[in-house]
N, CA, C and O of each residue as an XYZ file, in Angstrom:
348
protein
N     124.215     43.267    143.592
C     125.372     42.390    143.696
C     125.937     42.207    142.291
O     125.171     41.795    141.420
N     127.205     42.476    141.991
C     127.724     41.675    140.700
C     128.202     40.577    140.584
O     128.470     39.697    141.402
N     128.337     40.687    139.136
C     129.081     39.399    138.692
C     130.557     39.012    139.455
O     130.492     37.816    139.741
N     131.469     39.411    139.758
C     132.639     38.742    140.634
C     132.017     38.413    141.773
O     132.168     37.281    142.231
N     131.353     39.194    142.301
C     130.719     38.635    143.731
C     129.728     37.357    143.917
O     129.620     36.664    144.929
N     129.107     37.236    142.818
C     128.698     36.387    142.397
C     129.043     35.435    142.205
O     128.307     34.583    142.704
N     130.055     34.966    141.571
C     131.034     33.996    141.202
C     132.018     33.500    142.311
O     132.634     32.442    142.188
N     132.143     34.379    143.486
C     132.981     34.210    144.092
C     132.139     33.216    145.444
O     132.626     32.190    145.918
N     130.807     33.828    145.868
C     129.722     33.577    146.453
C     129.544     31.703    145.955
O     129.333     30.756    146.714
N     129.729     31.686    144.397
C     129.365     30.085    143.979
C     130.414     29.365    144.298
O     130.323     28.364    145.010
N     131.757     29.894    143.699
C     132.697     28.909    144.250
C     133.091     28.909    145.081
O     134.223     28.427    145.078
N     132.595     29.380    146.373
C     132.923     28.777    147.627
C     131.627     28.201    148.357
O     131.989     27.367    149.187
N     130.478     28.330    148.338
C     129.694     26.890    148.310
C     129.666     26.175    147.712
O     128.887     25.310    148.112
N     130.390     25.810    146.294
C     130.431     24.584    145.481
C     131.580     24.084    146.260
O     131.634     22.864    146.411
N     132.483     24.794    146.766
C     133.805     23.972    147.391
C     133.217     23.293    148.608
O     133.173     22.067    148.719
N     132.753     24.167    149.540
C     132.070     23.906    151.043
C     131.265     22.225    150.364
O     131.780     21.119    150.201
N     129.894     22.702    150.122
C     129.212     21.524    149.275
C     129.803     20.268    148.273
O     129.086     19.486    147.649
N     131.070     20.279    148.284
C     131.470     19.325    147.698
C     132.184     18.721    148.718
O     132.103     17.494    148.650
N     132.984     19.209    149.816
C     133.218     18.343    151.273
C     132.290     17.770    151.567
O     132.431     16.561    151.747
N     130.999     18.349    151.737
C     130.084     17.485    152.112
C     129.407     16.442    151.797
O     128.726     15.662    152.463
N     129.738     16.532    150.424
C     129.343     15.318    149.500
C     129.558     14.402    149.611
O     128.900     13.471    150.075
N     131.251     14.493    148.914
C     131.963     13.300    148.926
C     131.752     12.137    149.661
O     131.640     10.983    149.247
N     131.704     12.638    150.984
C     131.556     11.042    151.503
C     130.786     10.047    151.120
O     131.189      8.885    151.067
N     129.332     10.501    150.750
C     128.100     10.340    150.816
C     128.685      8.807    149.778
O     129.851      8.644    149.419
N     127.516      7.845    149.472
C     127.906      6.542    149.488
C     129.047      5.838    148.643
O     129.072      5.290    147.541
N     130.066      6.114    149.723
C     131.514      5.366    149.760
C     131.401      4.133    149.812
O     131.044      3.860    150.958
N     131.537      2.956    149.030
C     132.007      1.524    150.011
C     133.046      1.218    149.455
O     133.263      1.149    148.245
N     133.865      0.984    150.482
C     135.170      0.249    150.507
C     135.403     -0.963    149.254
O     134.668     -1.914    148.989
N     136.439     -0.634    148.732
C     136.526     -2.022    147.632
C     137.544     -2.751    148.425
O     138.659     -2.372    148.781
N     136.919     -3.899    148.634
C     137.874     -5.154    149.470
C     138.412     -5.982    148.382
O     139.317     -6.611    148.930
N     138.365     -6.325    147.185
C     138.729     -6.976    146.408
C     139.231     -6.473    145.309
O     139.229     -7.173    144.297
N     140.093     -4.350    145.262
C     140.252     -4.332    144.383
C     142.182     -4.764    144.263
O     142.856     -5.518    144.965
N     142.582     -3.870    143.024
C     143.783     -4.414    142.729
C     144.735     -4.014    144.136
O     144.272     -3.387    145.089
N     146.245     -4.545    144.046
C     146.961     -4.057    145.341
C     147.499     -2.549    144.406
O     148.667     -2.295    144.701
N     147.061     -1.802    143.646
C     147.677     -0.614    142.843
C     146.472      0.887    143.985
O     146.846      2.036    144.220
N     145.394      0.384    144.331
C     144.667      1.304    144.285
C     144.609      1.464    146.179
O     144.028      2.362    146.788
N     145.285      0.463    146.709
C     145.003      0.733    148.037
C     143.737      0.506    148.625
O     142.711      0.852    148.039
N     143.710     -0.319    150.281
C     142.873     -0.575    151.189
C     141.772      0.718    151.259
O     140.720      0.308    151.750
N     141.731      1.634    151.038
C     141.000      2.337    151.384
C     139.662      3.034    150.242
O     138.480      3.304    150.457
N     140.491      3.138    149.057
C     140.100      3.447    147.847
C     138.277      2.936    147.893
O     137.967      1.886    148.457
N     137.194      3.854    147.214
C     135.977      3.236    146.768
C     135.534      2.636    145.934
O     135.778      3.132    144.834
N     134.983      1.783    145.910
C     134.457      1.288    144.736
C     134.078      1.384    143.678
O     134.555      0.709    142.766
N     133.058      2.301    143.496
C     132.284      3.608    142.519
C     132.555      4.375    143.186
O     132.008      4.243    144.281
N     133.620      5.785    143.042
C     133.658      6.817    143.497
C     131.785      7.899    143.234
O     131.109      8.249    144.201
N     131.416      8.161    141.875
C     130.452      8.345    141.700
C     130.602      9.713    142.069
O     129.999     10.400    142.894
N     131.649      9.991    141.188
C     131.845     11.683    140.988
C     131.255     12.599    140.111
O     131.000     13.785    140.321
N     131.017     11.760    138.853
C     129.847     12.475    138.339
C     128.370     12.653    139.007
O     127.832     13.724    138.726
N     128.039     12.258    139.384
C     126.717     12.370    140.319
C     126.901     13.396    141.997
O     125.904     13.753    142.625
N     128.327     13.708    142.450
C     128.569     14.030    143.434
C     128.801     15.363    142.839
O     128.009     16.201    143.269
N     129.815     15.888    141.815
C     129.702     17.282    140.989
C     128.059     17.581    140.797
O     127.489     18.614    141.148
N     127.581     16.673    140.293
C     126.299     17.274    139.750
C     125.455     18.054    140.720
O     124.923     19.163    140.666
N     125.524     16.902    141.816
C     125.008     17.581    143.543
C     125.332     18.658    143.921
O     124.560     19.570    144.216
N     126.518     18.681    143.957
C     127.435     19.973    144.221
C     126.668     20.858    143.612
O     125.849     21.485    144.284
N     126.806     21.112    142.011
C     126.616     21.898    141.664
C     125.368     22.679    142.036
O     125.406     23.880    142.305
N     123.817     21.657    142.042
C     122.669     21.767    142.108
C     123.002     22.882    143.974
O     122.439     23.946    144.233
N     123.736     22.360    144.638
C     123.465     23.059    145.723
C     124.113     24.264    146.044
O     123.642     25.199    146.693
N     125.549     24.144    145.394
C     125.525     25.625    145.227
C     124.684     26.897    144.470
O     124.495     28.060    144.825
N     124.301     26.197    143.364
C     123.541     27.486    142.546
C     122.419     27.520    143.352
O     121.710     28.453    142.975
N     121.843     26.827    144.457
C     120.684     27.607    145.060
C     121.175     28.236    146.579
O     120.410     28.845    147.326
N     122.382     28.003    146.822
C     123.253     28.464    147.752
C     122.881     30.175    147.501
O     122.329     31.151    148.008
N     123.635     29.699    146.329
C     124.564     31.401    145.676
C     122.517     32.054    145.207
O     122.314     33.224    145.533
N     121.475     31.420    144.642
C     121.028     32.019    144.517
C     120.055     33.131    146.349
O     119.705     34.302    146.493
N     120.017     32.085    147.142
C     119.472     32.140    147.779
C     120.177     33.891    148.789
O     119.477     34.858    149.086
N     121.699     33.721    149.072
C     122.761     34.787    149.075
C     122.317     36.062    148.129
O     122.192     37.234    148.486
N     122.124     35.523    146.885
C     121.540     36.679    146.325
C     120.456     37.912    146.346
O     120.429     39.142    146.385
N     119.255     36.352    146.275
C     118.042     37.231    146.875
C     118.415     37.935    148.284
O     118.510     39.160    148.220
N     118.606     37.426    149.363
C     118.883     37.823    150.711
C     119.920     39.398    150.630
O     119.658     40.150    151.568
N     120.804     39.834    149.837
C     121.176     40.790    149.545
C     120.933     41.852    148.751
O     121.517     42.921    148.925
N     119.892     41.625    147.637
C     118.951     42.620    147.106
C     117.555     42.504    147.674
O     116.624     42.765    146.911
N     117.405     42.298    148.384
C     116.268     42.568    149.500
C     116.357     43.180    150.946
O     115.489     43.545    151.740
N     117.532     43.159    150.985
C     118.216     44.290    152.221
C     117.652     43.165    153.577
O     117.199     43.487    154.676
N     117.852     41.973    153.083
C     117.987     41.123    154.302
C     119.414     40.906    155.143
O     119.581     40.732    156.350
N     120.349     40.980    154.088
C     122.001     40.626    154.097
C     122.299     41.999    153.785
O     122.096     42.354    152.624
N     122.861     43.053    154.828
C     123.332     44.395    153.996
C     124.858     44.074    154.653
O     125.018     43.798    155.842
N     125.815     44.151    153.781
C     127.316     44.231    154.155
C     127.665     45.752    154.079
O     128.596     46.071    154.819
N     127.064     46.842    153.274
C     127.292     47.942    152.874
C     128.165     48.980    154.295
O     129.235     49.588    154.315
N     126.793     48.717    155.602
C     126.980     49.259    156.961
C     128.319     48.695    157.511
O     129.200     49.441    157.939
N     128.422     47.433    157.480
C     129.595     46.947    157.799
C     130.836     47.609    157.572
O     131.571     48.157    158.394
N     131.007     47.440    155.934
C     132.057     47.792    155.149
C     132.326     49.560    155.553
O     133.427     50.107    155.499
N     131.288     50.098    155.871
C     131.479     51.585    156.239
C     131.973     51.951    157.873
O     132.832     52.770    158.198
N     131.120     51.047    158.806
C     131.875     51.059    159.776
C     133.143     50.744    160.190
O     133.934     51.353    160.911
N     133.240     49.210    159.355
C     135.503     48.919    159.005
C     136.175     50.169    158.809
O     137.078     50.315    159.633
N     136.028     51.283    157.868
C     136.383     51.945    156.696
C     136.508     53.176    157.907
O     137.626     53.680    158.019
N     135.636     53.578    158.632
C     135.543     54.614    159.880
C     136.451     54.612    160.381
O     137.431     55.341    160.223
N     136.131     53.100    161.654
C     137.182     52.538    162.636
C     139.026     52.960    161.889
O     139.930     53.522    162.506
N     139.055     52.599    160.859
C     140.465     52.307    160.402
C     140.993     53.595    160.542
O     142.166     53.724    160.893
N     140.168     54.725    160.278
C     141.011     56.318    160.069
C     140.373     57.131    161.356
O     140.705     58.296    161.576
C-alpha cells in the first residue's frame, strides 16, 4: 500500500470518527450569552474530541493496512475484474 493511499485511508476515518465523536459529552449551556444561541455547548471539548479522533483513526488506517499486506483485503482482483468488464 502507499503513501496516498494511505493518507487517503486516514482522512476518511478521521472524518467518519470525528462524526462520531462530537456528540459525545455535550451539555447544553442554559445560562450562556443571547450571542451564542439555545443550543450551543458548554465545553465544546474539541481538543480532547480531535485527539480521539485522531487516536482512532491511526489505528483505523493502521489496522486497513495490516489487513491489505496480508492478503486479507485484496482490491487488486477487483480492480482487474472492473478493468475486464469495461472492454
Amino acid at each position: 500500500m502507499d503513501i496516498p493511499s494511505l493518507i487517503v485511508v486516514f482522512v476518511c476515518s478521521w472524518w467518519v470518527s470525528l462524526f462520531t465523536v462530537l456528540p459525545l459529552w455535550v451539555k447544553r449551556d442554559e445560562n450562556g450569552p443571547e450571542i451564542s444561541g439555545p443550543g450551543a455547548p458548554e465545553r465544546p471539548h474539541l481538543k480532547k474530541k480531535f485527539l480521539i479522533t485522531t487516536g482512532i483513526a491511526c489505528v483505523v488506517t493502521l489496522c486497513v493496512y495490516a489487513a491489505i499486506e496480508m492478503n486479507i483485503m485484496d482490491f487488486s482482483d477487483a480492480a482487474r475484474q472492473m478493468a475486464e468488464e469495461d472492454y
